[in-house]
C-alpha positions in Angstrom: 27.2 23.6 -21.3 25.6 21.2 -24.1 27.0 17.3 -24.1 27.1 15.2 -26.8 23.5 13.8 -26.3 22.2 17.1 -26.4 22.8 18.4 -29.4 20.8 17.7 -32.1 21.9 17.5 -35.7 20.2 19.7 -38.4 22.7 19.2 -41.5 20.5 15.8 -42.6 18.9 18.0 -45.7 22.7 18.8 -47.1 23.4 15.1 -46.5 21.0 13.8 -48.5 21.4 16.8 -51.3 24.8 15.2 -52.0 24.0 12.1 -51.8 22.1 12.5 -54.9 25.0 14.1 -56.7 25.7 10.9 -58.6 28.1 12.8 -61.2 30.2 14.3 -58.5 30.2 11.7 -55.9 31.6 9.0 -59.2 34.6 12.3 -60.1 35.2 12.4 -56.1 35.4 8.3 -55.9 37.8 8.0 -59.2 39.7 10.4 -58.6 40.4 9.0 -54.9 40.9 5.6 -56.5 43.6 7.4 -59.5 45.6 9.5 -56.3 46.3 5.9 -54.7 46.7 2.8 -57.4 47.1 -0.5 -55.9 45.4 1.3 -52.5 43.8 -1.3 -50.4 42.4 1.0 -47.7 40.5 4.2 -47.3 39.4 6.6 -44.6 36.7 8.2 -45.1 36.4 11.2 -42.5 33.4 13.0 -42.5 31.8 10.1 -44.3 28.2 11.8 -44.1 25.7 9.1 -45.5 28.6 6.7 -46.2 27.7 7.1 -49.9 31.5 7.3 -51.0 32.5 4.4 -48.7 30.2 2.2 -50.1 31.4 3.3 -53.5 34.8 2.5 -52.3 34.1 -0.4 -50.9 32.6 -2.1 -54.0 35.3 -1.5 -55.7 37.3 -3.7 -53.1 39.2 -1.5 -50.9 38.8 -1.9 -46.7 37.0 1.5 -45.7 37.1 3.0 -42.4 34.3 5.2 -42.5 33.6 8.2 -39.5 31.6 11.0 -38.9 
């Protein structure tokens, strides 16, 4: 059975494809922001690259970001 430490990741290629989706990474952050006025945190699960979070964070909310 496979820990933790031995399992390598392989997704970094998808991660970095998104990342460069600037149009649909500004819809997914407004439309987070619009679902949630007056918001003053975030979770971001799954938070990849953290490109959202930081997003989200410049526009002054607390984010919690995981993977």
């Amino acid at each position: 059975m496979k820990g933790v430490s031995d399992v390598q990741y392989e997704g970094i290629d998808n991660l970095e494809a998104v990342a460069g989706a600037d149009r649909y990474n500004r819809f997914l952050v407004e439309t987070a922001l619009r679902a949630r006025p007056g918001a003053v945190s975030l979770l971001d699960f799954g938070a990849g690259l953290g490109i959202l979070s930081a997003s989200w964070a410049a526009s002054g909310l607390e984010v919690c970001s995981v993977e």
